[in-house]
C-alpha positions in Angstrom: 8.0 -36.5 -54.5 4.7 -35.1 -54.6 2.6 -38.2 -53.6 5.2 -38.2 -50.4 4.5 -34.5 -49.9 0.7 -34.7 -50.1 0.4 -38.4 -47.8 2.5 -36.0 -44.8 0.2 -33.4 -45.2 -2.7 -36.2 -45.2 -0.8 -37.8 -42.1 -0.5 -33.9 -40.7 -4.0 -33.3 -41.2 -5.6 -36.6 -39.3 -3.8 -36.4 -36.1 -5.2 -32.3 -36.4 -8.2 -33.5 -36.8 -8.0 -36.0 -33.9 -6.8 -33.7 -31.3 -10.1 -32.0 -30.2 -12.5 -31.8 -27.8 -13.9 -35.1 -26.6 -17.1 -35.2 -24.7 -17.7 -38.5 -23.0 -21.0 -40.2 -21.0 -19.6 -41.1 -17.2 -21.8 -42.8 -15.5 -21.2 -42.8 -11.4 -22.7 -42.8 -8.3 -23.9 -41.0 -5.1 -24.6 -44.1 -2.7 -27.0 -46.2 -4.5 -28.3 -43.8 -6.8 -26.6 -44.1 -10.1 -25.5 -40.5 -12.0 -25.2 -40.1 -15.1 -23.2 -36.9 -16.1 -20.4 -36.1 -18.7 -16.3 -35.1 -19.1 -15.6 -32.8 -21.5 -11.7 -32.0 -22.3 -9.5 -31.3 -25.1 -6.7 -34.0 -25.9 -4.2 -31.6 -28.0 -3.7 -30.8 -24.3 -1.6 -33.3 -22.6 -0.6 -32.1 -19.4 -2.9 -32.0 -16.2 -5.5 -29.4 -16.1 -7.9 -27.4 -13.6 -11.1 -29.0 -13.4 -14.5 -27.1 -13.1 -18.0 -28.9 -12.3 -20.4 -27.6 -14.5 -24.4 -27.3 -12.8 -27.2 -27.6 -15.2 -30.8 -25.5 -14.9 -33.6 -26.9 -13.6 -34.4 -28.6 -17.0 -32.0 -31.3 -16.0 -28.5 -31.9 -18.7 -29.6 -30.2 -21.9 -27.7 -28.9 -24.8 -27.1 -25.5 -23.6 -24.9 -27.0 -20.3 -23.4 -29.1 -22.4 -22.0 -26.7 -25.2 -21.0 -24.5 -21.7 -19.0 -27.4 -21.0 -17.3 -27.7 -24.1 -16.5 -24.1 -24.3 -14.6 -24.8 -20.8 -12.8 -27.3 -22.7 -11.5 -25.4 -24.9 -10.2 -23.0 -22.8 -8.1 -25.4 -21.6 -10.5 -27.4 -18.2 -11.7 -30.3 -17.9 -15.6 -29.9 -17.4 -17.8 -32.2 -15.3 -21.2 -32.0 -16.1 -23.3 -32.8 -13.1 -26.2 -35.1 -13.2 -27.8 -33.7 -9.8 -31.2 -35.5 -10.3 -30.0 -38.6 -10.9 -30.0 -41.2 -13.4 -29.9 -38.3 -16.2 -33.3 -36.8 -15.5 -34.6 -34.1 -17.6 -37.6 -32.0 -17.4 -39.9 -30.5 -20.5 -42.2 -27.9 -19.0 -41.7 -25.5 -15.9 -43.7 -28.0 -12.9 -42.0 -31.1 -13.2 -38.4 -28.6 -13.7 -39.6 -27.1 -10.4 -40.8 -31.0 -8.9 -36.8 -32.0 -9.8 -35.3 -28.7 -8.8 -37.6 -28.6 -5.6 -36.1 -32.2 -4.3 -32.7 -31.4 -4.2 -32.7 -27.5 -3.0 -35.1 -28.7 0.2 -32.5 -30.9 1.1 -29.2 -29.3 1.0 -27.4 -32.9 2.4 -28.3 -34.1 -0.7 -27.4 -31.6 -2.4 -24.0 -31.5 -1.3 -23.6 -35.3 -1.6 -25.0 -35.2 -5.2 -22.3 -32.3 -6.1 -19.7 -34.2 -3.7 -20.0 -37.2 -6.2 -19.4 -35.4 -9.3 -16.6 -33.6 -8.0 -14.6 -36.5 -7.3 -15.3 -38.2 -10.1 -14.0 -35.2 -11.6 -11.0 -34.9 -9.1 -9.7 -38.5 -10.3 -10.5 -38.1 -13.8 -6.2 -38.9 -15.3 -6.1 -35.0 -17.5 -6.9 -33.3 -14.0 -4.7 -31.9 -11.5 -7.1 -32.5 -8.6 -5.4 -29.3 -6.4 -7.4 -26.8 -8.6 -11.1 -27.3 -9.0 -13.9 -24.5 -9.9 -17.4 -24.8 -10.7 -19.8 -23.1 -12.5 -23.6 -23.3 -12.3 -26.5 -21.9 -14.2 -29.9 -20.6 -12.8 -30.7 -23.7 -10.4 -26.9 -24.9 -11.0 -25.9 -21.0 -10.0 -27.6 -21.8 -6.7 -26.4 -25.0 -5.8 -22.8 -23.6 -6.8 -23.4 -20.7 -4.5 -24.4 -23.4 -1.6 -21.9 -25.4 -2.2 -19.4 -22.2 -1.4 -21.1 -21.8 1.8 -20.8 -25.5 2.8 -17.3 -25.0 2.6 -16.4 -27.1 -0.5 -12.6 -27.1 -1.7 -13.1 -25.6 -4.6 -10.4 -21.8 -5.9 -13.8 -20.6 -7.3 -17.5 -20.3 -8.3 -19.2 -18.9 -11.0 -23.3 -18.6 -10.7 -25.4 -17.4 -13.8 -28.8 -16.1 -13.1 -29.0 -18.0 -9.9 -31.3 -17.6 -7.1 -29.0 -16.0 -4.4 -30.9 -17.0 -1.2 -29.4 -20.3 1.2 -31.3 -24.0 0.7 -28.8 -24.6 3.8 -26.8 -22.3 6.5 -25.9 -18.9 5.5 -21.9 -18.0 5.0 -19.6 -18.0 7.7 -16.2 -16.2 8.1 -13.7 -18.8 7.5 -16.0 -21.3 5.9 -16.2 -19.8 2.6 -12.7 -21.2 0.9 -14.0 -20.1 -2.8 -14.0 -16.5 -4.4 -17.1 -16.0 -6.2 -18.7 -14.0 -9.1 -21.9 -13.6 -9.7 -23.7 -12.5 -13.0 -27.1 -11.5 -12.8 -29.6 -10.1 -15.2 -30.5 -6.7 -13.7 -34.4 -6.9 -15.4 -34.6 -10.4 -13.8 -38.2 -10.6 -11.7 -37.2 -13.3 -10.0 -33.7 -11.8 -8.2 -35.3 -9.0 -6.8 -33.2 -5.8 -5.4 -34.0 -6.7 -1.9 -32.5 -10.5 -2.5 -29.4 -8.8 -4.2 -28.9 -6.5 -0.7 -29.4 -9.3 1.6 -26.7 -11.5 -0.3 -24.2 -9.1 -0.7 -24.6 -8.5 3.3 -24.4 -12.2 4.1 -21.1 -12.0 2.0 -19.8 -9.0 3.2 -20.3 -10.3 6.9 -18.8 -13.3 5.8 -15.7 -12.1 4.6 -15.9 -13.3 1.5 -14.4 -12.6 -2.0 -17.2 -11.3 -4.1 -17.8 -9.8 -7.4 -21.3 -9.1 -8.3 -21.9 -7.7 -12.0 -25.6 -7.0 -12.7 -26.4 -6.7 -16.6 -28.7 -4.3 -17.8 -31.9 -5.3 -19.5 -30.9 -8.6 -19.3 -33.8 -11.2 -17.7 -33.8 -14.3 -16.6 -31.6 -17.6 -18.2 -30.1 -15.2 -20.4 -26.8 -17.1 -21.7 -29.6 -19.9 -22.8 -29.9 -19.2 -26.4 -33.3 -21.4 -26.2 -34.4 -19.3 -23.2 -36.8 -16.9 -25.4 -38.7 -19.9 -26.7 -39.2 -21.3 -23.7 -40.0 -17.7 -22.1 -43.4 -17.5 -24.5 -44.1 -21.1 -24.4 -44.7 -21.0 -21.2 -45.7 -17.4 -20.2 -42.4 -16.8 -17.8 -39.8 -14.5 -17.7 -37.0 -16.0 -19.9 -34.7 -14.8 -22.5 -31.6 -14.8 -24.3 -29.5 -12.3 -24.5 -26.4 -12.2 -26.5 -24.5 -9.2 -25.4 -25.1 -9.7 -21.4 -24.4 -13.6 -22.7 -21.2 -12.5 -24.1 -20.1 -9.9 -22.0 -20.5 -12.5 -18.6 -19.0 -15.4 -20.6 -16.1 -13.1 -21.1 -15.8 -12.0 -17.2 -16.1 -15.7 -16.1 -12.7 -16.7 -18.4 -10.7 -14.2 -16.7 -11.9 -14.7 -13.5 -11.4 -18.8 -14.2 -7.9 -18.1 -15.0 -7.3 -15.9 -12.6 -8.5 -18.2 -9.6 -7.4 -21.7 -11.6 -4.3 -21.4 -13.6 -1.9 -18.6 -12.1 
């Protein structure tokens, strides 16, 4: 009786074990240039779920996005992680970050067709129920997100992370903007000035757009990055992780997510 009893709980225990989060390597394409990105979902969830794409820094796909993803997961999305340079790119110091970053925000067409492409790949992927997409985008991925919301892209709602706030592309328009969005900003961030904050919240506010804005004191730059301090002295900018703001925006982005995706 007591071999049976401890083989169930041995049969009970595997198939707990094998229902978790699965983070799989899609590779796709926008026209000829191949993508290589990744789906992150949980299968102890079987019905269809909103998807979010999920826009990486200007350091290309690193862990950081990718743990972001699987956090989505497990709050019960599918994630897409974005490849938005293209065949998986990935950048070690701050020039060739800003060479990547610089090719795809001076051309918002390509922009749009390089975030276009991952969101149908994410659209038809079987555990999503294409009718309820998000995204979410961090720094350089905060401001493609935010473009992407102006260009009118079918998505309930945005999230941007330390993003640059200004348009690669055409400003908002009332009526184009289909998204509600929320933006969380490190308030000691340099490189968001006041004066940027002011004219984006007046080019949303003419707009007509559904806006929350939270600023997070003391809080710089790449702040939900836990290897943004490193990288901050390495290279002499003004980056840094930090864990309450990090905490405190993750925790506004899940209610707004459920808000916008599963009510």
């Amino acid at each position: 009786m007591r071999q049976l009893f401890a083989i169930a709980v041995f049969v009970f225990s595997l198939g707990t074990v094998q229902a978790a989060v699965q983070e799989e390597a899609v590779t796709y394409k926008d026209g000829n240039t191949v993508l290589k990105g990744f789906i992150v979902y949980d299968d102890a969830v079987k019905a269809k779920r909103p998807g979010i794409v999920v826009v990486h820094e200007w350091w290309g796909i690193t862990k950081h996005v990718r743990d972001e993803a699987r956090s989505l997961a497990r709050q019960g999305y599918t994630a897409f992680v974005a490849d938005m340079y293209g065949d998986g790119k990935t950048a070690d110091d701050p020039k060739d970050a800003g060479a990547l970053a610089g090719t795809i925000r001076k051309n918002p067409a390509l922009m749009q067709s390089r975030f276009n492409a991952a969101k149908a790949s994410l659209a038809t992927h079987p555990t999503v129920d294409g009718a309820r997409l998000g995204a979410a985008g961090f720094c350089f991925g905060g401001s493609v997100v935010l473009d992407m919301a102006r260009a009118g892209a079918d998505l309930k709602g945005v999230v941007a992370y330390h993003a640059g706030l200004g348009a690669s592309g055409a400003a908002a328009a009332t009526g184009k903007v289909k998204s509600r969005l929320l933006v969380l900003n490190g308030e000691a961030d340099p490189l968001v000035k006041p004066e940027d904050i002011e004219a984006f919240k007046k080019e949303m506010s003419a707009a007509k757009v559904d806006l929350r804005f939270i600023n997070y004191p003391n809080a710089l730059h790449a702040y939900t990055n836990p290897e943004a301090t490193e990288k901050g002295k390495r290279f002499n900018l003004p980056l840094a992780y930090h864990p309450e703001a990090d905490k405190q925006s993750k925790a506004e982005a899940a209610k707004f997510f459920d808000a916008v995706l599963k009510r």
